[in-house]
DRENDO-1510 file (C-alpha; in Angstrom, 1 decimal, always signed):
<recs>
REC; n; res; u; v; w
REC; 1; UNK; +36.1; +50.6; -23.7 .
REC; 2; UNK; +33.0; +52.2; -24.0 .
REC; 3; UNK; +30.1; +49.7; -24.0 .
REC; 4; UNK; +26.2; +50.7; -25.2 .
REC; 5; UNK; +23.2; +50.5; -22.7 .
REC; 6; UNK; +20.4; +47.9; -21.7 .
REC; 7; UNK; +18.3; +49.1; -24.9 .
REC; 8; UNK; +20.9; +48.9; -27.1 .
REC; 9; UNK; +21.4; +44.9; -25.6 .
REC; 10; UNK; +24.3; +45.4; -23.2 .
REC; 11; UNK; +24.3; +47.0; -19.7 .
REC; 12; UNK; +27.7; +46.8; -17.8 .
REC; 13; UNK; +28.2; +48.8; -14.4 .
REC; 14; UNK; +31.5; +49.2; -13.3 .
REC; 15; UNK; +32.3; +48.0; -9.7 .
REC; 16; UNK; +34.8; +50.0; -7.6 .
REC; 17; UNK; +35.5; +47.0; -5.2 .
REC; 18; UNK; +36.5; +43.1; -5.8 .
REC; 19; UNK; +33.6; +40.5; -6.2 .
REC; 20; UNK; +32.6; +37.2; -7.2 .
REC; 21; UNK; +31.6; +37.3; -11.3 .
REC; 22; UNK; +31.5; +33.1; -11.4 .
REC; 23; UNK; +27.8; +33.5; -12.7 .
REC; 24; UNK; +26.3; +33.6; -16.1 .
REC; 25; UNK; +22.9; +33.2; -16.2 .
REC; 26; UNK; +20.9; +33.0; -19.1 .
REC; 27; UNK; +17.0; +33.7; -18.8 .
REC; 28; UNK; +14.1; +34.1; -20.5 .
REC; 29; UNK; +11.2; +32.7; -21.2 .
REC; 30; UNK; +10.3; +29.4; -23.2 .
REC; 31; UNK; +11.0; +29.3; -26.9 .
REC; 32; UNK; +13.5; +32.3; -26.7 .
REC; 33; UNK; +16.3; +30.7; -27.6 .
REC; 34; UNK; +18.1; +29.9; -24.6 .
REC; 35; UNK; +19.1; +26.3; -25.1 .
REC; 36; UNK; +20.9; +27.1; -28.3 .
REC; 37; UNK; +22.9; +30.2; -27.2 .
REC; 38; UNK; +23.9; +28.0; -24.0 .
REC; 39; UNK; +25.1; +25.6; -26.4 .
REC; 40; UNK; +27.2; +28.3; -28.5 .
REC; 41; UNK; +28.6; +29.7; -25.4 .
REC; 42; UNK; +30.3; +26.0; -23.9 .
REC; 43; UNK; +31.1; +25.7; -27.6 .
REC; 44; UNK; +33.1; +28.8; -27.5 .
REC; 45; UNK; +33.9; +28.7; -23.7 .
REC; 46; UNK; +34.0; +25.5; -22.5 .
REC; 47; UNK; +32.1; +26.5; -19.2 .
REC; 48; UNK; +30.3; +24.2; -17.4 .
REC; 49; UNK; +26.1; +24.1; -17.1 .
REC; 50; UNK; +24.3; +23.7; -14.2 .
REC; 51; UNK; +20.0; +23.7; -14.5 .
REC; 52; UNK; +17.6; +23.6; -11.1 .
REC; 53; UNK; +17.2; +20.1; -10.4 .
REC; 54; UNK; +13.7; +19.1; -11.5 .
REC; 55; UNK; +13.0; +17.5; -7.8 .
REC; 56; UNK; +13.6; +21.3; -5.9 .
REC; 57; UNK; +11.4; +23.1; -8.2 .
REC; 58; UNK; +8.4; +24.0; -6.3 .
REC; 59; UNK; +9.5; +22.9; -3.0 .
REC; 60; UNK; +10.2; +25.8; -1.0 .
REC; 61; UNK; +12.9; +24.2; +1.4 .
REC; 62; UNK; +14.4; +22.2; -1.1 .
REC; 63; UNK; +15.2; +25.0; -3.7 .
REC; 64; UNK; +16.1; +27.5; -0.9 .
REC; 65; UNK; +19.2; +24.6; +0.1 .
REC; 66; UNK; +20.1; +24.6; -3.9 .
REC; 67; UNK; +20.1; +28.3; -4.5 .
REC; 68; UNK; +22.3; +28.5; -1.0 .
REC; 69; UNK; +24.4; +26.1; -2.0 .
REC; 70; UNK; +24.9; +27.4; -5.3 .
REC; 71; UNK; +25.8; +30.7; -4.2 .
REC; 72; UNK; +28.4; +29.4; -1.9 .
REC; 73; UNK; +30.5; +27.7; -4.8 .
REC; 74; UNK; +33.8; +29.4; -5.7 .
REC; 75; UNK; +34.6; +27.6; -9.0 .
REC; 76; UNK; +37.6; +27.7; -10.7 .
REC; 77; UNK; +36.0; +29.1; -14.1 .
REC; 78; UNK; +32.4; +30.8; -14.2 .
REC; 79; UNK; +30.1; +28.8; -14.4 .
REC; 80; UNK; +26.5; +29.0; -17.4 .
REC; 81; UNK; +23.3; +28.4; -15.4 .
REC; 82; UNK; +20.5; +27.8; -17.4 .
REC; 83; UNK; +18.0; +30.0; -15.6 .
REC; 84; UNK; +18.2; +30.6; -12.3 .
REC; 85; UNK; +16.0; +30.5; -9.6 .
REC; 86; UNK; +16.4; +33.8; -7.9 .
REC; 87; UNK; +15.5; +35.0; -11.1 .
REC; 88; UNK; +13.2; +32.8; -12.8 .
REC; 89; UNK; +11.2; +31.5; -9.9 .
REC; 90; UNK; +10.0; +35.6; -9.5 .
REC; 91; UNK; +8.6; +35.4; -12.8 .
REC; 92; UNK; +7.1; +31.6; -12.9 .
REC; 93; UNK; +6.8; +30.8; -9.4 .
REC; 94; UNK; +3.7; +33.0; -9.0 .
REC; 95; UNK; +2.0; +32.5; -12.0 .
REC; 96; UNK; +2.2; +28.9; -12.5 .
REC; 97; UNK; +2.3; +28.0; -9.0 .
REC; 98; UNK; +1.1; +30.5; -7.2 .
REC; 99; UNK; +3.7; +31.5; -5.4 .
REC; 100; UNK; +7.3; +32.2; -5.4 .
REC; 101; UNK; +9.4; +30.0; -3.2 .
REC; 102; UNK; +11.9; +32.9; -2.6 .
REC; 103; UNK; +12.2; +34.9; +0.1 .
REC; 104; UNK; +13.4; +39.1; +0.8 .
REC; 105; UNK; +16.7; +37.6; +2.1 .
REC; 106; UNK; +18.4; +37.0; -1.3 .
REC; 107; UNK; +17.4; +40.5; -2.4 .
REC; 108; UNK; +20.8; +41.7; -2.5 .
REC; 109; UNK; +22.3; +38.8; -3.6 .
REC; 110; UNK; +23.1; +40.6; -7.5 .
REC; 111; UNK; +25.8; +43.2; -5.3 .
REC; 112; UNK; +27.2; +40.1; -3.9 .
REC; 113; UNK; +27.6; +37.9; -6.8 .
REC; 114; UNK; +27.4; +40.2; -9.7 .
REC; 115; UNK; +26.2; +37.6; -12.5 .
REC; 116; UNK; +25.9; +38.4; -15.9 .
REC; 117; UNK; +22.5; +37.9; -17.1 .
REC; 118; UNK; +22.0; +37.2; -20.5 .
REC; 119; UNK; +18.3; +38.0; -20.7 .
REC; 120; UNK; +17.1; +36.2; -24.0 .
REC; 121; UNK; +13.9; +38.1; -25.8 .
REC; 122; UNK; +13.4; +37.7; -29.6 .
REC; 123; UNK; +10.3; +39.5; -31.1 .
REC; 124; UNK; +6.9; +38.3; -29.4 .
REC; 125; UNK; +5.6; +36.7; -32.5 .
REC; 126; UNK; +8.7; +34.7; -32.6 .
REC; 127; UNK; +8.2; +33.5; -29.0 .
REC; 128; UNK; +4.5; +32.8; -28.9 .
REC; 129; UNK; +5.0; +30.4; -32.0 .
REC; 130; UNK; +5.2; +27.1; -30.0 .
REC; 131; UNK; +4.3; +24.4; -32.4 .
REC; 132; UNK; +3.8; +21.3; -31.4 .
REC; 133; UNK; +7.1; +21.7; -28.8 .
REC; 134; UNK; +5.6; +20.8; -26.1 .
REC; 135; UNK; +5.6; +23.1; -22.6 .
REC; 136; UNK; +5.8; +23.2; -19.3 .
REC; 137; UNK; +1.9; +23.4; -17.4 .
REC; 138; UNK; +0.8; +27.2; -17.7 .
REC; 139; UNK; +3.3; +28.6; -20.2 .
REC; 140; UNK; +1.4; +28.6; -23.8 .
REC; 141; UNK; -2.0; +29.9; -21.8 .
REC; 142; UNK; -0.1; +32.9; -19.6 .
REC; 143; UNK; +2.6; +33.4; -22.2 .
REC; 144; UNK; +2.1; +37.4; -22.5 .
REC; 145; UNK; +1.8; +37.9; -19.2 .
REC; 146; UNK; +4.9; +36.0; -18.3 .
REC; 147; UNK; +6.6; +37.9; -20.9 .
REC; 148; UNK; +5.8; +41.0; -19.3 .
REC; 149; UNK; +6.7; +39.4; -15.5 .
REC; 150; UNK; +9.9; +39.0; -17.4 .
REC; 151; UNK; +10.2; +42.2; -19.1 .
REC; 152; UNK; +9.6; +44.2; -15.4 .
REC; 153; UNK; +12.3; +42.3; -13.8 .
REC; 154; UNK; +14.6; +42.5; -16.3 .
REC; 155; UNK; +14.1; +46.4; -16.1 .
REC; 156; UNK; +14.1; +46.0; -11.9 .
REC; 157; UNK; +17.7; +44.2; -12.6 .
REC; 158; UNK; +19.5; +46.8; -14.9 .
REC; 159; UNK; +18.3; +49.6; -12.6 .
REC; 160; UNK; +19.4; +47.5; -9.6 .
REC; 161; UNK; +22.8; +47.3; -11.0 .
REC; 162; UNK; +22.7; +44.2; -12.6 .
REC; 163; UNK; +25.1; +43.0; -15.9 .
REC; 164; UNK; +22.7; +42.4; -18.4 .
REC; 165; UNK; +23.0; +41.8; -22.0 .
REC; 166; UNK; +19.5; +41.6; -23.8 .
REC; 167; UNK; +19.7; +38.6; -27.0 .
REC; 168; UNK; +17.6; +39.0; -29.5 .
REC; 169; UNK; +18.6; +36.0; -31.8 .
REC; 170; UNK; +16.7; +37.8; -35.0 .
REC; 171; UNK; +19.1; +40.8; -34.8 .
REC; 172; UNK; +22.6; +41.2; -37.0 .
REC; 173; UNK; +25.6; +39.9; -35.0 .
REC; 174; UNK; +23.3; +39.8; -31.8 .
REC; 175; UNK; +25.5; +36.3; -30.8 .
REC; 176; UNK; +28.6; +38.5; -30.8 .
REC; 177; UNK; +27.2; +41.1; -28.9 .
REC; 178; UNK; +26.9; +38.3; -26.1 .
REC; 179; UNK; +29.8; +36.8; -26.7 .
REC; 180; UNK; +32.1; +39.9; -26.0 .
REC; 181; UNK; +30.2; +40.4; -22.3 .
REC; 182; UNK; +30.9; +37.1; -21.8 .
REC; 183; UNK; +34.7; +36.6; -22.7 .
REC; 184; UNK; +35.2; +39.9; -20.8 .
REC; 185; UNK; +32.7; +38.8; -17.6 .
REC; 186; UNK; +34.9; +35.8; -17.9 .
REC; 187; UNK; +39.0; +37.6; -17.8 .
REC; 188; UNK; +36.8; +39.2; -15.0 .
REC; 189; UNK; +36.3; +36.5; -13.2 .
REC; 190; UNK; +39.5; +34.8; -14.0 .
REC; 191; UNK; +42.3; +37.9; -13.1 .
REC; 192; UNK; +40.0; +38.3; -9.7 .
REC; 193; UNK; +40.9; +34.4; -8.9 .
REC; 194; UNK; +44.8; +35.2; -9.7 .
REC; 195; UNK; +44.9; +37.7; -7.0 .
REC; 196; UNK; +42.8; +35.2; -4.3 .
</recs>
């Protein structure tokens, strides 16, 4: 099957060796529409969610155990993170707090794990129109600029070799688009286990 590029919302590299797909992670930031595709895809998957604790955010030690830990799980189905630290803390970590509370040792960490990333970016006017939702400390002031934090890691992923399928929840059949990389990251995942 012959499968379009990041700009055209899906970038898939094949791997010539077995390894660990268990992770979908779906980023992006705020008021992108990441807690309603999360919900369409345990609708349609039945895959279990896991979030950062609220407690480990921020605390260098503390989210250093839960992204260790979390990377040493072998589940039995892939598993839907919603964000991800190793991604998301790169992006917020330095703007809202200052710094980012990971370190150069889980650089490689996308060869070893493979996730799909589901990188969630509808058009900016769509993002920056908050409401009255409220939001986390930082993100309505420093929305562009974490949008383009986001946008150059994104770009760092793909060219690092990462799967990731871009959702834009405006565009025509955008969900199926997702959907697809999913079912297939997930009979991925699932023949690999067989042969374990």
């Amino acid at each position: 099957m012959l499968l379009p590029r990041y700009g055209d919302n899906l970038y898939i590299v094949e791997q010539p060796y077995s390894i660990d797909k268990s992770m979908i992670i779906v980023e992006g930031m705020d008021n992108t529409g990441k807690s309603t595709l999360v919900r369409s895809l345990v609708a349609d998957f039945h895959l279990e969610v896991r979030k950062t604790p609220g407690d480990v955010i921020g605390v260098p030690t503390r989210l250093v155990q839960w992204v260790e830990h979390e990377l040493d799980q072998r589940p039995e189905r892939p598993v839907i993170y919603d964000r991800f630290p190793l991604v998301s803390e790169r992006v917020y970590g330095i703007l809202l707090r200052g710094r980012c509370c990971i370190d150069t040792r889980f650089d490689n960490w996308i060869k070893w794990r493979h996730p799909l990333i589901i990188y969630c970016k509808p058009p900016i006017e769509m993002i920056l129109n908050f409401g009255d939702r409220p939001q986390m400390d930082g993100v309505k002031e420093h929305a562009k600029l974490l949008l383009e934090r986001y946008e150059g890691l994104m770009k760092h992923l793909s060219e690092s070799g990462a799967n990731l399928v871009k959702y834009d929840y405006t565009r025509p059949n955008a969900y199926g688009t997702v959907r697809t990389a999913v079912q297939l990251h997930v009979a991925q995942y699932m023949e690999g286990e067989l042969k374990w």
